[in-house]
TORLO-748182 format. One record per residue (C-alpha): chain; x, y, z; residue number from 1; residue in one letter. Coordinates in steps of 0.25 Angstrom, whole numbers, plus 5000, padded with zeros to 4 digits. Example, Ala and Ser with C-alpha at 12.3 -4.5 7.8 and 13.67 -1.06 7.14 Angstrom:
<node><koltor>A</koltor><u>5049</u><v>4982</v><w>5031</w><fimar>1</fimar><loba>a</loba></node>
<node><koltor>A</koltor><u>5055</u><v>4996</v><w>5029</w><fimar>2</fimar><loba>s</loba></node>
END
This chain:
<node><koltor>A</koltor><u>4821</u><v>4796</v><w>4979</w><fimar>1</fimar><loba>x</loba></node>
<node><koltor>A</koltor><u>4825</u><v>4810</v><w>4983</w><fimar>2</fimar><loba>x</loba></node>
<node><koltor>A</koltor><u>4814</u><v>4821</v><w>4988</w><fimar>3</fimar><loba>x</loba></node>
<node><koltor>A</koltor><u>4811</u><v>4832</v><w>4978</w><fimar>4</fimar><loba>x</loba></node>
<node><koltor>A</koltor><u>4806</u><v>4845</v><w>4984</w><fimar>5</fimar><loba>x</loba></node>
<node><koltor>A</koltor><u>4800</u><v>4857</v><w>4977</w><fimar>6</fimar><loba>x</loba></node>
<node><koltor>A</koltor><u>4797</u><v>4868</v><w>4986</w><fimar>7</fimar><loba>x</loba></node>
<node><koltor>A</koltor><u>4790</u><v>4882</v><w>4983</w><fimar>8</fimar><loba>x</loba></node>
<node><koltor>A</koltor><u>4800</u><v>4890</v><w>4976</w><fimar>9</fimar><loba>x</loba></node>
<node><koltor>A</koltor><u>4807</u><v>4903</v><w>4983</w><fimar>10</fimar><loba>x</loba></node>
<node><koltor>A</koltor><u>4797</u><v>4915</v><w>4984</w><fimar>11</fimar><loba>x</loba></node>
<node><koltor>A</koltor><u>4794</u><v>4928</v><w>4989</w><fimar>12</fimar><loba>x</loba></node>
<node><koltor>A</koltor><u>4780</u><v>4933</v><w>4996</w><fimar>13</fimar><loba>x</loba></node>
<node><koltor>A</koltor><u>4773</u><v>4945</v><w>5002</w><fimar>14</fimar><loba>x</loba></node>
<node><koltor>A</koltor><u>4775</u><v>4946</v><w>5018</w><fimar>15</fimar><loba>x</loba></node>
<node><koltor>A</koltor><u>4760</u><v>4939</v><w>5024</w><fimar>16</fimar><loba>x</loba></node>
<node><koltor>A</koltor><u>4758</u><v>4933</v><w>5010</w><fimar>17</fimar><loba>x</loba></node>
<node><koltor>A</koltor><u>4758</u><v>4914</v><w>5011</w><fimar>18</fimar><loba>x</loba></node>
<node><koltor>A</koltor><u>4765</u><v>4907</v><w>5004</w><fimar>19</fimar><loba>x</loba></node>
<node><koltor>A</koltor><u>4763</u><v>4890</v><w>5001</w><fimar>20</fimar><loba>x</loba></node>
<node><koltor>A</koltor><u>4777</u><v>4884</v><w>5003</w><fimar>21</fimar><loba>x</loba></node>
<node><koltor>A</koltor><u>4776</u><v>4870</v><w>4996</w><fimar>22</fimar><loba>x</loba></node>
<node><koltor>A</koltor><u>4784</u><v>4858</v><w>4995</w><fimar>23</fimar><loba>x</loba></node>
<node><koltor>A</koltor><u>4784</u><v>4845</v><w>4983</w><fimar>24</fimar><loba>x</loba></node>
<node><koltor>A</koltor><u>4791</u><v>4835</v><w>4985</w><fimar>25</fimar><loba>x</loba></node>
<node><koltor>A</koltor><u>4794</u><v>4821</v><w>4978</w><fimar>26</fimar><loba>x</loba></node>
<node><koltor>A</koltor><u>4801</u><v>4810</v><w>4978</w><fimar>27</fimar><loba>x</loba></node>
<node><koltor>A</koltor><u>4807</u><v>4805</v><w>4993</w><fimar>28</fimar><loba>x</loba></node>
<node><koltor>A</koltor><u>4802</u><v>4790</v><w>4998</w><fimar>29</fimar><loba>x</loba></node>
<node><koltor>A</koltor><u>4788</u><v>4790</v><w>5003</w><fimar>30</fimar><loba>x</loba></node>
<node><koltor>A</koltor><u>4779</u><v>4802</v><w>5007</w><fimar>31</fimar><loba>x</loba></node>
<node><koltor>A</koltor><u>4787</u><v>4816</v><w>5010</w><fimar>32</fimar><loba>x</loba></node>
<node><koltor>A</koltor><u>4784</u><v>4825</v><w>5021</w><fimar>33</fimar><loba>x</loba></node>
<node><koltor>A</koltor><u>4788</u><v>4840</v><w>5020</w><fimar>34</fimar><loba>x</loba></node>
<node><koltor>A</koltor><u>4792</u><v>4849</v><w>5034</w><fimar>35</fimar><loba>x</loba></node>
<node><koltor>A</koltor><u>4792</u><v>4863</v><w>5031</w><fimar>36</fimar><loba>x</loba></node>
<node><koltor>A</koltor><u>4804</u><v>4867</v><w>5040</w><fimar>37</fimar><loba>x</loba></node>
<node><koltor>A</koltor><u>4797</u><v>4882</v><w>5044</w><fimar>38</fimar><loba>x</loba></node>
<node><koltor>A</koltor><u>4783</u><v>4877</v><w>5048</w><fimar>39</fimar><loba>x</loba></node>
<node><koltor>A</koltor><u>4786</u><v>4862</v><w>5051</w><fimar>40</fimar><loba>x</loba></node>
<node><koltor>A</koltor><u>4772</u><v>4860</v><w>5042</w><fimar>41</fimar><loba>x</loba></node>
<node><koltor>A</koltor><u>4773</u><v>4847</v><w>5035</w><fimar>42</fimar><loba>x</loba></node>
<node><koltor>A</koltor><u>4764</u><v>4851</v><w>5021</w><fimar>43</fimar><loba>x</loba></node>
<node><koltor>A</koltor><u>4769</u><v>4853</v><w>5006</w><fimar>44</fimar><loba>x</loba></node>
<node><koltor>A</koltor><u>4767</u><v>4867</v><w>5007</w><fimar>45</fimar><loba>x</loba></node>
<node><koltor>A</koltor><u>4767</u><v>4877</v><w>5019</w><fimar>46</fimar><loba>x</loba></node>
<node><koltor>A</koltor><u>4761</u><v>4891</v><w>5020</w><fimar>47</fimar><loba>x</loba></node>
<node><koltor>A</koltor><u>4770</u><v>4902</v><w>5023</w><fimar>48</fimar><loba>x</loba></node>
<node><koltor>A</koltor><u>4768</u><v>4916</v><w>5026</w><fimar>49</fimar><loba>x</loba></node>
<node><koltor>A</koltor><u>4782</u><v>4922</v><w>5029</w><fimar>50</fimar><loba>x</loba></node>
<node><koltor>A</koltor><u>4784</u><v>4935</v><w>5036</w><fimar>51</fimar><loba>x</loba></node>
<node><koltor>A</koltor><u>4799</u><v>4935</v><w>5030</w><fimar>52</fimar><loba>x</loba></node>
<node><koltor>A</koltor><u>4808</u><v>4928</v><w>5019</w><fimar>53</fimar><loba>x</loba></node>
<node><koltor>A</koltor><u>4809</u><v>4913</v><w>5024</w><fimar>54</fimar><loba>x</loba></node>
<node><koltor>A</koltor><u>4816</u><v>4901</v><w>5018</w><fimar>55</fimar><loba>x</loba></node>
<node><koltor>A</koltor><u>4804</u><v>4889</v><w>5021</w><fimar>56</fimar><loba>x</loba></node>
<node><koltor>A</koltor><u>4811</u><v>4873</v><w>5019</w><fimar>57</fimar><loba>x</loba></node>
<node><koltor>A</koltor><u>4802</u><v>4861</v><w>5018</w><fimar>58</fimar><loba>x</loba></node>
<node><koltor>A</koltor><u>4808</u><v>4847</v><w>5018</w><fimar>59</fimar><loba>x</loba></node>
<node><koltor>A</koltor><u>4805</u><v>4836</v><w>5014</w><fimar>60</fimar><loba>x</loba></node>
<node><koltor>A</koltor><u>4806</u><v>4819</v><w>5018</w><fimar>61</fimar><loba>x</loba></node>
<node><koltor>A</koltor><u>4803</u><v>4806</v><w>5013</w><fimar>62</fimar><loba>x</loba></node>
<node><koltor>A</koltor><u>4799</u><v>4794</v><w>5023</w><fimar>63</fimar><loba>x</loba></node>
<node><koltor>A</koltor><u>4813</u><v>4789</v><w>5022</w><fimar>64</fimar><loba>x</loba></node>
<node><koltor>A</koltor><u>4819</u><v>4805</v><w>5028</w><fimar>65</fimar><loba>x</loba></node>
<node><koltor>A</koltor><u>4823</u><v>4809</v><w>5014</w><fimar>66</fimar><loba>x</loba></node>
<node><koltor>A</koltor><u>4821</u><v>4826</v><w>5012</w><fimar>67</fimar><loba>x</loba></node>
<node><koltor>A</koltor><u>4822</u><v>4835</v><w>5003</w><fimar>68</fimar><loba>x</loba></node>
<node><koltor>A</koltor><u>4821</u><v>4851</v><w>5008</w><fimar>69</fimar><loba>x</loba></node>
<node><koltor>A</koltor><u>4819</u><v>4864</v><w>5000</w><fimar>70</fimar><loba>x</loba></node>
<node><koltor>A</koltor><u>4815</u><v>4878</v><w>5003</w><fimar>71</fimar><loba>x</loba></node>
<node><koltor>A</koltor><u>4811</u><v>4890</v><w>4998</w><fimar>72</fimar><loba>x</loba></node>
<node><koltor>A</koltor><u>4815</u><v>4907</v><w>5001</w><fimar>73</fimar><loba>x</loba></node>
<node><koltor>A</koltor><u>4799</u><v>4913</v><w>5003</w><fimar>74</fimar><loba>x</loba></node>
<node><koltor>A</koltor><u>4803</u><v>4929</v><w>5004</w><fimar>75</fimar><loba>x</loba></node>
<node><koltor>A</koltor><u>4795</u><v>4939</v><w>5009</w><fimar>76</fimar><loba>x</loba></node>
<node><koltor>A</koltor><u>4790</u><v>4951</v><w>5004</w><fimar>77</fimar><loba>x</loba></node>
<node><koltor>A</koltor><u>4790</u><v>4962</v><w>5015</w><fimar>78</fimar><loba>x</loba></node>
<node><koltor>A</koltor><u>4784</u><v>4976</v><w>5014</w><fimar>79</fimar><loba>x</loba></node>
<node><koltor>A</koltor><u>4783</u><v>4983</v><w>5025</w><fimar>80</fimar><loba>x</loba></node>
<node><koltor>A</koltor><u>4775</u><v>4995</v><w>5022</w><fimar>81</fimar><loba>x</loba></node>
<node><koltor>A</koltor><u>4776</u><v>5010</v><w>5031</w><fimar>82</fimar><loba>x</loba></node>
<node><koltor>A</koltor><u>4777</u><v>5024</v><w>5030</w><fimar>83</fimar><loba>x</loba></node>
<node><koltor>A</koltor><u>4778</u><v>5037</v><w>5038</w><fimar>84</fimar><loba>x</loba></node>
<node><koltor>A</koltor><u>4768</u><v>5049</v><w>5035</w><fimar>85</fimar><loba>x</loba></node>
<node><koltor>A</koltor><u>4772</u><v>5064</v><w>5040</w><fimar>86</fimar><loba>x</loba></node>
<node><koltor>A</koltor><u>4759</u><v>5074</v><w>5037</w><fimar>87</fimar><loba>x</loba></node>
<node><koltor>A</koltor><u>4761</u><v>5083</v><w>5024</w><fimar>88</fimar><loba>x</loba></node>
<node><koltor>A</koltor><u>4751</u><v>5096</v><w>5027</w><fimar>89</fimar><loba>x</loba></node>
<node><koltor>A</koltor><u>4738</u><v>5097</v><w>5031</w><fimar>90</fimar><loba>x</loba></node>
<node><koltor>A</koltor><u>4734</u><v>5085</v><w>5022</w><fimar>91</fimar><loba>x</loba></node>
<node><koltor>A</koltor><u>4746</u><v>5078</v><w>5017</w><fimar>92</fimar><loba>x</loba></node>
<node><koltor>A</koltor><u>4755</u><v>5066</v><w>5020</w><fimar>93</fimar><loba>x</loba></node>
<node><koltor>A</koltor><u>4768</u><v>5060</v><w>5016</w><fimar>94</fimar><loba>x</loba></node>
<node><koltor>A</koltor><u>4771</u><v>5048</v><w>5018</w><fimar>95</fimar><loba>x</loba></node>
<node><koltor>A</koltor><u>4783</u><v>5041</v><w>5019</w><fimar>96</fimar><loba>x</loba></node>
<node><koltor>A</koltor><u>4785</u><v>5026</v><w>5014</w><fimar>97</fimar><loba>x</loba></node>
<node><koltor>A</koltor><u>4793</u><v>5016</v><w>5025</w><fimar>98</fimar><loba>x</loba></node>
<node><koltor>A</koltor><u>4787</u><v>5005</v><w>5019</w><fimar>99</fimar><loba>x</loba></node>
<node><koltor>A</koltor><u>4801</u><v>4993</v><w>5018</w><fimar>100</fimar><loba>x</loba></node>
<node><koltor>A</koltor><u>4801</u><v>4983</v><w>5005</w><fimar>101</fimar><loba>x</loba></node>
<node><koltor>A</koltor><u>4791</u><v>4989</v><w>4997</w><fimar>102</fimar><loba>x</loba></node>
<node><koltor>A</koltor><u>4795</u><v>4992</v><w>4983</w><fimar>103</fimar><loba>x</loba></node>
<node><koltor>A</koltor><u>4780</u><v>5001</v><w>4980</w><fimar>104</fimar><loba>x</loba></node>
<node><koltor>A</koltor><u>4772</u><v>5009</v><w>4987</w><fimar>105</fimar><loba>x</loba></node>
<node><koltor>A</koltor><u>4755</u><v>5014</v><w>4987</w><fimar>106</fimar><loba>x</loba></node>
<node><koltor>A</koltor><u>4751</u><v>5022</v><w>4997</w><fimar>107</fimar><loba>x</loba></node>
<node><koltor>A</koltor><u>4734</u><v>5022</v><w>5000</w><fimar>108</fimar><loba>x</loba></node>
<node><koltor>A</koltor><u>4728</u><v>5034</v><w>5006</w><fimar>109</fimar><loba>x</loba></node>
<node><koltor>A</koltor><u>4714</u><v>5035</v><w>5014</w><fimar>110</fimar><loba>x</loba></node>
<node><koltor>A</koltor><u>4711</u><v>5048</v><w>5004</w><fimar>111</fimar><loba>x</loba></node>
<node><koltor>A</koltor><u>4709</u><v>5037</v><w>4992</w><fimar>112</fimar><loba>x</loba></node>
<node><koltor>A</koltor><u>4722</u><v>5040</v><w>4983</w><fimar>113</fimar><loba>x</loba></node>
<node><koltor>A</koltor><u>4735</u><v>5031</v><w>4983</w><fimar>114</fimar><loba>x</loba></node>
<node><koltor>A</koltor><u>4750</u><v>5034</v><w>4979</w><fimar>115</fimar><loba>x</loba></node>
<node><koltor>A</koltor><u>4763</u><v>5026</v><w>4978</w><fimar>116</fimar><loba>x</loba></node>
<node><koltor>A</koltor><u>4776</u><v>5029</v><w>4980</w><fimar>117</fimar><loba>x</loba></node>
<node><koltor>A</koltor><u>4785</u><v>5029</v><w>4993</w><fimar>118</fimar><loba>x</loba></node>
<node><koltor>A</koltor><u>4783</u><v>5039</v><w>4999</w><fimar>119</fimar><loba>x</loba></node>
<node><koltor>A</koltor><u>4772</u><v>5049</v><w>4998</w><fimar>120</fimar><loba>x</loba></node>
<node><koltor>A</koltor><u>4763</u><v>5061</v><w>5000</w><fimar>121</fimar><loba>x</loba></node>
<node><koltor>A</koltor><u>4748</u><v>5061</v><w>5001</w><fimar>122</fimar><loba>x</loba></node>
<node><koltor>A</koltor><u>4738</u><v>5073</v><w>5003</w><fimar>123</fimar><loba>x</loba></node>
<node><koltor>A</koltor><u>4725</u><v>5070</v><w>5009</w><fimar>124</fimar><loba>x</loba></node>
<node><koltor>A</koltor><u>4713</u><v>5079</v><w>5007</w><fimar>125</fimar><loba>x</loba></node>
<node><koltor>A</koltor><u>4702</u><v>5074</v><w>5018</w><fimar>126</fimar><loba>x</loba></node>
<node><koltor>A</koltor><u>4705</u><v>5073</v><w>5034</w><fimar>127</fimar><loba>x</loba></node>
<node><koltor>A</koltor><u>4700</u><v>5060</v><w>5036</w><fimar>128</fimar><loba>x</loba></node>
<node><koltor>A</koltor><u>4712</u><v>5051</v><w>5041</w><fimar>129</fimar><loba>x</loba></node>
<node><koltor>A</koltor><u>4723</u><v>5046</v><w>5030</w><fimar>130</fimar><loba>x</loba></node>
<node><koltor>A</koltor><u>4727</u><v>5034</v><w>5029</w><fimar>131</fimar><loba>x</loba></node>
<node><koltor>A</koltor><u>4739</u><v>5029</v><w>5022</w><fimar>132</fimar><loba>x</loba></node>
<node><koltor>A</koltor><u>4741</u><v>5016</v><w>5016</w><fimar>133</fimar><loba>x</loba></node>
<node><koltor>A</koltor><u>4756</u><v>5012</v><w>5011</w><fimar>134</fimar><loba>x</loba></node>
<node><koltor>A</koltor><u>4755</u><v>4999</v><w>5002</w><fimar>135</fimar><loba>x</loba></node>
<node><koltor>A</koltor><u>4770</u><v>4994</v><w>5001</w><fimar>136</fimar><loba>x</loba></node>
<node><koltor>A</koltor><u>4773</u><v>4986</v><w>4991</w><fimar>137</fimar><loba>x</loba></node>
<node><koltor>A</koltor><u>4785</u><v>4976</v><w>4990</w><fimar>138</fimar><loba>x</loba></node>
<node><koltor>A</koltor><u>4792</u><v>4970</v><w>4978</w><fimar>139</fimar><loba>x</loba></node>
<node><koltor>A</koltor><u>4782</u><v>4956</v><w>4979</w><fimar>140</fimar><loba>x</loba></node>
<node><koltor>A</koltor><u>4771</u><v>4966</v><w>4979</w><fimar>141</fimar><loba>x</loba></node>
<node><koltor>A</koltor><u>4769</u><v>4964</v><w>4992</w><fimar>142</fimar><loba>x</loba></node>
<node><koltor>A</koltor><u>4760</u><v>4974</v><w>4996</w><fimar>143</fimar><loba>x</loba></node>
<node><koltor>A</koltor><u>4759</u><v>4978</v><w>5013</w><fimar>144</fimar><loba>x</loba></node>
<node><koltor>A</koltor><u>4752</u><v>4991</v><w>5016</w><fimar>145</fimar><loba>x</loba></node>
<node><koltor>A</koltor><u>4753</u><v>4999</v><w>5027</w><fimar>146</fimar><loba>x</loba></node>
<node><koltor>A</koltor><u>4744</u><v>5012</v><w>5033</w><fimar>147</fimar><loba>x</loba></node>
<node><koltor>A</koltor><u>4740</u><v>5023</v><w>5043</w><fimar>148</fimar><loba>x</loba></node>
<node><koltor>A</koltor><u>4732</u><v>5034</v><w>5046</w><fimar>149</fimar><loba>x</loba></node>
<node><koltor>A</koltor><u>4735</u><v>5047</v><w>5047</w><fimar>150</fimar><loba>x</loba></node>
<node><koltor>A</koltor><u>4725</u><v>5058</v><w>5053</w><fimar>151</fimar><loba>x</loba></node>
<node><koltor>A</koltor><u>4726</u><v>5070</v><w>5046</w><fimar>152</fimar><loba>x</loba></node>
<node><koltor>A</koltor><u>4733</u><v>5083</v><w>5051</w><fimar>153</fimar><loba>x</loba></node>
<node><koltor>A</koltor><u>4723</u><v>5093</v><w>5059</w><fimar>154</fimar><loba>x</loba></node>
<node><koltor>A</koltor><u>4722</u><v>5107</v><w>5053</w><fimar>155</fimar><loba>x</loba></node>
<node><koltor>A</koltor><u>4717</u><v>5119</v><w>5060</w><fimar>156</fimar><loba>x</loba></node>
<node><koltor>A</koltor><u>4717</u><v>5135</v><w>5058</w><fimar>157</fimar><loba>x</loba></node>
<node><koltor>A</koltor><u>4716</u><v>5145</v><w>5068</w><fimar>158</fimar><loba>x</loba></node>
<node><koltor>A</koltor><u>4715</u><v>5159</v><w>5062</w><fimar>159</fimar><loba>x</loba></node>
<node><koltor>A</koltor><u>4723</u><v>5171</v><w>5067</w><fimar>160</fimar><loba>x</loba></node>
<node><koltor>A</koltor><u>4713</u><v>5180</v><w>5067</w><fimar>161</fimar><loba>x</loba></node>
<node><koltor>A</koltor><u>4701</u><v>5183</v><w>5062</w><fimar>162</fimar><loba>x</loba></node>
<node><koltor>A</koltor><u>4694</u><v>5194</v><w>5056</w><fimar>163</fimar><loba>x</loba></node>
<node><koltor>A</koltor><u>4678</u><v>5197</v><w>5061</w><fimar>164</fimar><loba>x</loba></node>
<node><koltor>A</koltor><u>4674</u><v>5207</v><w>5053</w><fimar>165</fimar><loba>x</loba></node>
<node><koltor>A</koltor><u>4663</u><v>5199</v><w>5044</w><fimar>166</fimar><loba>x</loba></node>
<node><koltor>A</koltor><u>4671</u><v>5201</v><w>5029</w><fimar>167</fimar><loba>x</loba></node>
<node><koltor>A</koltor><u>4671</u><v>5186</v><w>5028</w><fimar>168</fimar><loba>x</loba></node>
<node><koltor>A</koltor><u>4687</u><v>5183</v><w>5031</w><fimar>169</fimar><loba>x</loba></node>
<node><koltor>A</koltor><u>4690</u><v>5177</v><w>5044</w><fimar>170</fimar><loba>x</loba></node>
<node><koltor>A</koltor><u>4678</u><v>5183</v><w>5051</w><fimar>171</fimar><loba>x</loba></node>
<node><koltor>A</koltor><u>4677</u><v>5171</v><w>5059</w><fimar>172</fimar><loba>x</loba></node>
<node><koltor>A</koltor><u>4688</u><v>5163</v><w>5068</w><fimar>173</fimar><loba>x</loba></node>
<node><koltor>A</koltor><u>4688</u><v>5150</v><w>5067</w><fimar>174</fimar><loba>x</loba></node>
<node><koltor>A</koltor><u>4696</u><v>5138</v><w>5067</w><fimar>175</fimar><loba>x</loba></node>
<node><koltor>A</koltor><u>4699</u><v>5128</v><w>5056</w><fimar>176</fimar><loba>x</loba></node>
<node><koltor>A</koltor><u>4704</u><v>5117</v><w>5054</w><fimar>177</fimar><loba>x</loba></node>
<node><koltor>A</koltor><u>4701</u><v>5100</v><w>5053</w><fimar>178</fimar><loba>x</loba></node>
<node><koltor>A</koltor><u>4704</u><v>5087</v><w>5060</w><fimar>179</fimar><loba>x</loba></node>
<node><koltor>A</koltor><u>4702</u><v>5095</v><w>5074</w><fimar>180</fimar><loba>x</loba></node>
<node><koltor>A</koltor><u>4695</u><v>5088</v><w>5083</w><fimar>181</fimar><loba>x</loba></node>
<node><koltor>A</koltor><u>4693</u><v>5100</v><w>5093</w><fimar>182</fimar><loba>x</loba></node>
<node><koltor>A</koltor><u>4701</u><v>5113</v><w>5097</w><fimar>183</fimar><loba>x</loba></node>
<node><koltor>A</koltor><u>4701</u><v>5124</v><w>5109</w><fimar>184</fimar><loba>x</loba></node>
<node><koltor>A</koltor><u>4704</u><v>5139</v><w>5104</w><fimar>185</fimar><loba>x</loba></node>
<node><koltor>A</koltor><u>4708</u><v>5149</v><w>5114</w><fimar>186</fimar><loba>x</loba></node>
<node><koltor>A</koltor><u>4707</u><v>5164</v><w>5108</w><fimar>187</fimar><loba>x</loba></node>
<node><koltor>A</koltor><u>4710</u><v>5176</v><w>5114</w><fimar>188</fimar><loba>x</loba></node>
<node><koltor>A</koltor><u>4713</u><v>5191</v><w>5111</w><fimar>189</fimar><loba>x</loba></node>
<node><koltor>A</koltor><u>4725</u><v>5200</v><w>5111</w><fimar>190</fimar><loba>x</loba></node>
<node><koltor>A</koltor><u>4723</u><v>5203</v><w>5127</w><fimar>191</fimar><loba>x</loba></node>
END
């Protein structure tokens, strides 16, 4: 009697996702062994986690060396999230999407908000660190996010001159400014 074997059918998954690759088989004389040629295990089912499209075969036999093989296509989803960030004034950023394979975009910023689209532009209005999250999406859906953290830009103001005459515009010198974590000031006169 000839072996019949029914194997998981062809299937695509997300990159880091498992998959349970199992064999059935009837018929044959006597009890059937399976060998699952990537792994060698000797089970029904095998767990995979594939890091690349791969073709997996199992093969059966019968006490009498009678086999039967079959395989299956398991393809992988791979999105590969990335972008470049160039400073956009005081308190903006634009960032440019890298990301490969992806098909939809949402971009998470440490402010709170969120946006979609490939490429985009954010304005922060505190000076705490920003942090960036790009969630890439593939056409499985496979979601892989990717971040960073940006400080934001120091800003300081140094007046040309002043005016000490107590009418309450620029009657004081001083500096201005945030993010500055100390400076040295050197002023001198006309001689």
């Amino acid at each position: 009697m000839p072996i019949a074997l029914q194997i998981t059918q062809d299937t695509l998954i997300c990159i880091g996702d498992q998959l349970i690759l199992e064999a059935n088989a009837e018929g044959g004389v006597g009890t059937l062994s399976y060998a699952w040629q990537h792994d060698g295990s000797t089970n029904q089912q095998s767990v995979i986690a594939p890091a690349e499209s791969s073709v997996y075969t199992v093969t059966v036999e019968d006490i009498c060396g009678n086999t039967s093989s079959a395989s299956v296509s398991v393809g992988v989803d791979v999105v590969e999230p990335g972008f470049t960030a160039t400073y956009n004034g005081e308190f903006g950023i634009e960032l440019t999407n890298q990301s490969q394979n992806a098909v939809e975009y949402i971009w998470v910023f440490s402010d709170g908000t969120a946006s979609s689209g490939e490429d985009v532009s954010h304005t922060f209005l505190d000076m705490n660190p920003w942090e960036v999250t790009l969630i890439a999406i593939g056409e499985l859906g496979c979601a892989q996010e990717y971040s960073e953290t940006f400080p934001p830009p120091g800003s300081i103001y140094i007046p040309n001159c002043f005016t000490a005459d107590n009418d309450g515009i620029n009657d004081v010198f001083q500096v201005k400014g945030h993010d500055i974590a100390w400076f040295k000031i050197w002023i001198f006169n006309r001689w």
